[in-house]
Phi, psi and omega in degrees: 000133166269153178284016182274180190292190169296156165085003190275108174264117171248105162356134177254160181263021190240334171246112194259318187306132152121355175253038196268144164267167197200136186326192128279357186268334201281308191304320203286320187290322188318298184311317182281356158261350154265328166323128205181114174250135191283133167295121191296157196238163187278131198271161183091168172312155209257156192283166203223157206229080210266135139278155177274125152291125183292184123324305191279333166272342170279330170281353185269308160302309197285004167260355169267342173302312209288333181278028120011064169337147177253154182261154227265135185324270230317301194288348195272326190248136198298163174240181156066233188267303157338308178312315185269325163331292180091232220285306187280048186222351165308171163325299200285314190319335196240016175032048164297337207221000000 
């Protein structure tokens, strides 16, 4: 280790690269090719691009969302050993909400 200060940058003697100079016009074209300001982006829900709907197409879409089957309490309540978990076998527990 040397005793100069922190931050002391020394020529190495095996190594010429990195110390080569470059104009200011070289420097100024460098700066302007790295340079980059981000376009600020749009706050809020993203545009959404809608066909127009009739009445008769619309009743048609909520009748095909709606018909659904519901599914039946026997599949909803836990058996067995599920049953006995109790609280970490919830909704909230398993952080579904």
């Amino acid at each position: 280790m040397s005793k100069r200060p922190w931050g002391t940058v020394s020529k190495p003697k095996n190594m010429s690269l990195g110390y080569q100079k470059i104009s200011n016009y070289d420097v100024e074209k460098v700066v302007n090719r790295l340079y980059y300001v981000p376009k600020r982006r749009e706050l809020g829900p993203p545009k959404r691009s809608t066909k127009p709907m009739n009445a008769d197409q619309i009743d048609r879409m909520v009748e095909r969302l709606t018909k659904i089957d519901r599914v039946p309490d026997s599949r909803r309540v836990p058996e067995g050993k599920l049953k006995e978990i109790g609280i970490l076998n919830s909704f909230a527990w398993k952080g579904y909400n």
